[in-house]
Each structure stands twice: as C-alpha cells, then as structure tokens.
C-alpha positions in Angstrom: 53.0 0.5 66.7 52.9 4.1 66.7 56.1 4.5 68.7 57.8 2.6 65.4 56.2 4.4 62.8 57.2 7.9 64.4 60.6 6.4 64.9 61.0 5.5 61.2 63.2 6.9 58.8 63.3 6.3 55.1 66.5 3.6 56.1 64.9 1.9 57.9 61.9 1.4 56.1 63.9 0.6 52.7 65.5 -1.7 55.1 62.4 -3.5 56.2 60.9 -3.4 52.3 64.5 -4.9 51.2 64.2 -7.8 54.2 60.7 -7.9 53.1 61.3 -8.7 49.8 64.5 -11.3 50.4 62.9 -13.1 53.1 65.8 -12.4 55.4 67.6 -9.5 57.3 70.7 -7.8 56.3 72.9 -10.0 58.6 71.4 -12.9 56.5 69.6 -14.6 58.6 66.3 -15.4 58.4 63.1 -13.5 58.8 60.2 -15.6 60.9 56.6 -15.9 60.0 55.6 -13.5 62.7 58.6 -11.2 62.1 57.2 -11.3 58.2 53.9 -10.1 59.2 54.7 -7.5 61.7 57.1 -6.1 59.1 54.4 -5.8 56.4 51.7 -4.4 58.5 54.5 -1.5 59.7 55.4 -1.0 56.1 51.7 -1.0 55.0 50.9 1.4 57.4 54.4 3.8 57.2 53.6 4.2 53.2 49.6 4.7 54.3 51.1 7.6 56.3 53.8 9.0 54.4 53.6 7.9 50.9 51.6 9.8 48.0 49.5 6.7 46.4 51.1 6.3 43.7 54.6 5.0 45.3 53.1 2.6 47.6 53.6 -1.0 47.6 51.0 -2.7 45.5 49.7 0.6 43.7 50.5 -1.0 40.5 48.7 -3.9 40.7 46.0 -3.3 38.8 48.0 -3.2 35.1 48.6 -6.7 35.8 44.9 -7.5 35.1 44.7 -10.2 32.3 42.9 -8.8 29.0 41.2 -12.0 28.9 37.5 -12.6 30.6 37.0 -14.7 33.0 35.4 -17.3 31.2 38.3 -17.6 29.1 40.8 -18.3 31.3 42.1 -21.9 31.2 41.6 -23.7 34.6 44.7 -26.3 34.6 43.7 -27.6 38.1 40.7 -30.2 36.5 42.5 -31.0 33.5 42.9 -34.3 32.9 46.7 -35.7 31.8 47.7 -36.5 28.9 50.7 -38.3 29.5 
C-alpha cells in the first residue's frame, strides 16, 4: 500500500475517484467488489495524506444532517398499506 500511495499522482487518483464514482474503469469495463474496496481504502488514505480536510471525500457530509429530530422522522418500513 505504501508503494501505491508514493507512486500516486493527482491522475491517477482523479482516475481512481472517477472509476470510483462510475462503478467502472475508463476502458468501460467493470470495477469488481474487491477492486471497489481496495480503490476506496487507497483513495481514503491518499486524501488522509495529501489532502487539507476540507477537500476530502466525505468532508461535507455533515450539512446533509436533517433539521428534523429524530423522533420526527417518519419510519416508512412499519407502515401499514393503504392500497
């Protein structure tokens, strides 16, 4: 793993955030399970290394909180159906 992340260059890693984010590589095809996971973890850990915080995947992710409580959220998954 270290031998990759010293061997990255910002290419490559918008290449791997790009297949990331399609599901597939640049040729098209498709991107397996394990090839999924090994890409995040590289990525996760090239922006841990060479990324201020604030322009790292997932940095953001807190505005996306909803303004409502918890106890007000609507559970759909025991409603019963109405049709």
């Amino acid at each position: 793993m270290e031998d990759l992340l010293q061997q990255m260059t910002p290419e490559i890693y918008g290449d791997l955030k790009t297949a990331i984010e399609l599901g597939k590589w640049s040729d098209g095809s498709k991107l397996e399970q394990e090839q999924l996971e090994n890409c995040m973890q590289l990525l996760i850990l090239y922006e841990a290394r060479a990324l201020p915080e604030e322009f790292r995947t997932g940095n953001r992710l807190n505005s996306c909180k909803s303004e409502l409580s918890e106890t007000e959220v609507l559970d759909i998954r025991n409603t019963p159906d109405k049709s």
